[in-house]
N, C-alpha and C positions, 0 to 999 in steps of 0.2 A: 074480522076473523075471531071468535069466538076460540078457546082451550080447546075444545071438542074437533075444532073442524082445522087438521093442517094440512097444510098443500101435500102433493106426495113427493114433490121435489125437497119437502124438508122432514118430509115422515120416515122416508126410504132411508136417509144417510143416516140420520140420528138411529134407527131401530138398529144399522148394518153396524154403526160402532158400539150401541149397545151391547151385541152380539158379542160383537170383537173383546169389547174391555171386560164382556164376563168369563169368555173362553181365556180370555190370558189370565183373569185372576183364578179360573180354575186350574190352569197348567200349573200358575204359580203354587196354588194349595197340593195339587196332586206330585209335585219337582219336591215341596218339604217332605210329604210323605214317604217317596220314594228313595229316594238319597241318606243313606247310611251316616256320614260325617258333616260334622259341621260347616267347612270350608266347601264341600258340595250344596250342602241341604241351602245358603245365606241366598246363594244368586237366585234361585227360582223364584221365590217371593217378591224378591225386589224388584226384578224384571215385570213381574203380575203385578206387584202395587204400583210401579208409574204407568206401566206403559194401558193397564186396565183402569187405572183411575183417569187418567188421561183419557182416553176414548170414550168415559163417560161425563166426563167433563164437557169436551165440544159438544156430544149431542145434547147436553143439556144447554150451553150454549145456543146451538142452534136451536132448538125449541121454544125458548124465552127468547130467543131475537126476533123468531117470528109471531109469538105470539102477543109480544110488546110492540112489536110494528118500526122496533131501532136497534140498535146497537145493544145488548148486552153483553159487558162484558167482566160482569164481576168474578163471573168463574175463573177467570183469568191471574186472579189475585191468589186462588185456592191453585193453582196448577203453578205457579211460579213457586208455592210454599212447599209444595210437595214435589217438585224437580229440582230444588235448591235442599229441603231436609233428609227425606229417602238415601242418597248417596252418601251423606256426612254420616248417618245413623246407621248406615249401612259399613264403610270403614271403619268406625269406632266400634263396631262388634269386633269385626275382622280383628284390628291389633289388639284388643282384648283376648280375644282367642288365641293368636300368638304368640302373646307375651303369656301367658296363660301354659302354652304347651311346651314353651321356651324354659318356663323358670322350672319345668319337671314337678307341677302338680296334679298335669293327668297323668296317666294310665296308658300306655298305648293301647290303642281300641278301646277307649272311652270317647264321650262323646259328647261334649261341653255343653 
């Protein structure tokens, strides 16, 4: 099996979560724009960067598994790093921004 030529039982999922991981990293971009405040605007993103990079992750998985004829699974090593760093980087904004709005150096209705 040649790059060119994939089964449709591995062409079909891989395009369908293509789909998926671009549409949630578009929600994710379109949830920052939309949302006013910080403590709003943090979750849309981060929801779009795992769970969008994630779905492009398997199907790229699956495409290099079938196109190697085995197992690949180094993506696997990229999707543990960014399911383990996203949420950490994700909290450490958060109490940045609290301790932030805590000590009385915004503004009410500023927007960090």
């Amino acid at each position: 099996m040649s790059g060119a030529e994939l089964s449709p039982w591995i062409a079909l999922p891989a395009a369908a979560l293509l789909i998926a991981g671009g549409l949630l990293s578009l929600v994710g971009a379109l949830g920052l724009l939309r949302f006013n405040h910080f403590f709003a605007r943090i979750h849309a993103p981060t929801m779009g960067n795992t769970l969008g990079a994630g779905c492009v992750l398997i199907a790229s998985m699956l495409t290099s598994s079938a196109v190697a004829g085995r197992p690949v699974i180094h993506e696997l090593l990229i999707t543990v790093f960014l399911l383990l760093t996203s949420p950490v980087t994700t909290m450490l904004l958060m109490r940045a921004a609290v301790f932030r709005s805590e000590s009385g150096r915004d503004q009410p209705g500023d927007t960090p």
